[in-house]
C-alpha positions in Angstrom: 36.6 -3.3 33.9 34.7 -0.5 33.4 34.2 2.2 36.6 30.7 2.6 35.6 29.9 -1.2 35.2 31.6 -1.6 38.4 29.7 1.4 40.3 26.1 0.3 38.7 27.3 -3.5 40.5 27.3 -2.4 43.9 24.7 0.1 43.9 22.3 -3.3 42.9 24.4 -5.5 45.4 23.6 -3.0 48.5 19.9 -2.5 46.8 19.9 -6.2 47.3 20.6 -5.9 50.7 18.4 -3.7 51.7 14.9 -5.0 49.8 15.4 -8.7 50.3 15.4 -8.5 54.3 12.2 -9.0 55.7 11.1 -5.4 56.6 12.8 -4.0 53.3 10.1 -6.1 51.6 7.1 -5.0 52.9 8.0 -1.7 52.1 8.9 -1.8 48.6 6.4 -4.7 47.7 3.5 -2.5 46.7 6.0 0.0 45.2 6.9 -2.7 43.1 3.5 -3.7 42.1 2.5 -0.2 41.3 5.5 -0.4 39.1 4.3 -3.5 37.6 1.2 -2.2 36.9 2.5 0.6 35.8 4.7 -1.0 32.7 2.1 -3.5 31.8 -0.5 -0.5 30.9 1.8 1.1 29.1 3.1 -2.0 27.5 -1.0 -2.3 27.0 -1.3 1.2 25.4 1.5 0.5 23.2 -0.2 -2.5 21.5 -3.5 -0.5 21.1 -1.3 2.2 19.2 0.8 0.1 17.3 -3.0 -2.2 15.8 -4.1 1.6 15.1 -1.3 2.4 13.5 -1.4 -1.1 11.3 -5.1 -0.5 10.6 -4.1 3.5 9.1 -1.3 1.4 6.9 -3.8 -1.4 5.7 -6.5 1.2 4.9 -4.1 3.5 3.1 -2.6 0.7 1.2 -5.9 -0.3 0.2 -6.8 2.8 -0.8 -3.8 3.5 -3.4 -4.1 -0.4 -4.8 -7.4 0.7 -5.7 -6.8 4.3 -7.3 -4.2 2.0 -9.1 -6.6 -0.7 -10.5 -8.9 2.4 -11.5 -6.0 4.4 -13.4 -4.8 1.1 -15.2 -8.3 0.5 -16.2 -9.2 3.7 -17.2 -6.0 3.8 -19.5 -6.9 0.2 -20.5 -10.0 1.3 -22.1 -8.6 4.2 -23.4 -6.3 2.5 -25.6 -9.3 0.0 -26.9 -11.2 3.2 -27.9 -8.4 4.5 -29.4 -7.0 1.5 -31.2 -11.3 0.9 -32.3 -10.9 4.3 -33.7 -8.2 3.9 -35.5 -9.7 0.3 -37.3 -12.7 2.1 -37.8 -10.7 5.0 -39.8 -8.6 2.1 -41.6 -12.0 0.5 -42.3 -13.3 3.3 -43.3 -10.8 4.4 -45.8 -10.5 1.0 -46.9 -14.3 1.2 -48.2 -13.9 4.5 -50.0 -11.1 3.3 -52.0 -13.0 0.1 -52.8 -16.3 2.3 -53.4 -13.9 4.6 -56.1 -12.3 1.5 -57.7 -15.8 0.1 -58.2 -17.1 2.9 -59.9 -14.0 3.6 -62.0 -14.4 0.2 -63.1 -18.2 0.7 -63.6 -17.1 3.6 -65.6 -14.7 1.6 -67.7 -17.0 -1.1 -68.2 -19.5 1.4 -69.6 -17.4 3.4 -72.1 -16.1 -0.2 -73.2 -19.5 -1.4 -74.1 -20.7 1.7 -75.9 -17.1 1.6 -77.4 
């Protein structure tokens, strides 16, 4: 057994004792519900901080999901521009090597007939 356990036992035994007789609970009655009172504000204030504290959290989080939906789109349509770019260049070059084979073959065609 522990002395401390043991100590902190009769020290509530003889504080027993004393409040629980008639006259020791008239004193300490309003003492007690001042200390009531006392806990459940606190207990009160505690709530109010800990929603405040929830609502900081929500908003923040709401905050970064969207800067995160922004950055994702943003690179989203950078990569569509880029990859339209780059069909356009393909497209592009495509043409002018079909636009020079025609007119070699125009060419051709020509010195063939006066041939």
């Amino acid at each position: 057994m522990k002395p401390l356990g043991f100590a902190l036992g009769v020290l509530t035994g003889a504080a027993a004792v004393l409040l629980l007789n008639r006259q020791g609970t008239q004193r300490v009655r309003p003492v007690a519900k001042a200390a009531m009172k006392a806990a459940m504000m606190a207990y009160h204030e505690a709530r109010v901080q800990g929603a405040e504290l929830a609502e900081a959290a929500e908003d923040l989080f709401a905050e970064a999901k969207a800067e995160a939906a922004a950055d994702i789109f943003a690179a989203a349509v950078a990569a569509a521009q880029a990859t339209a770019k780059r069909e356009a260049k393909t497209e592009a070059t495509a043409k002018s090597d079909h636009g020079a084979g025609t007119a070699e073959a125009m060419a051709s065609r020509a010195g063939g007939e006066s041939a």
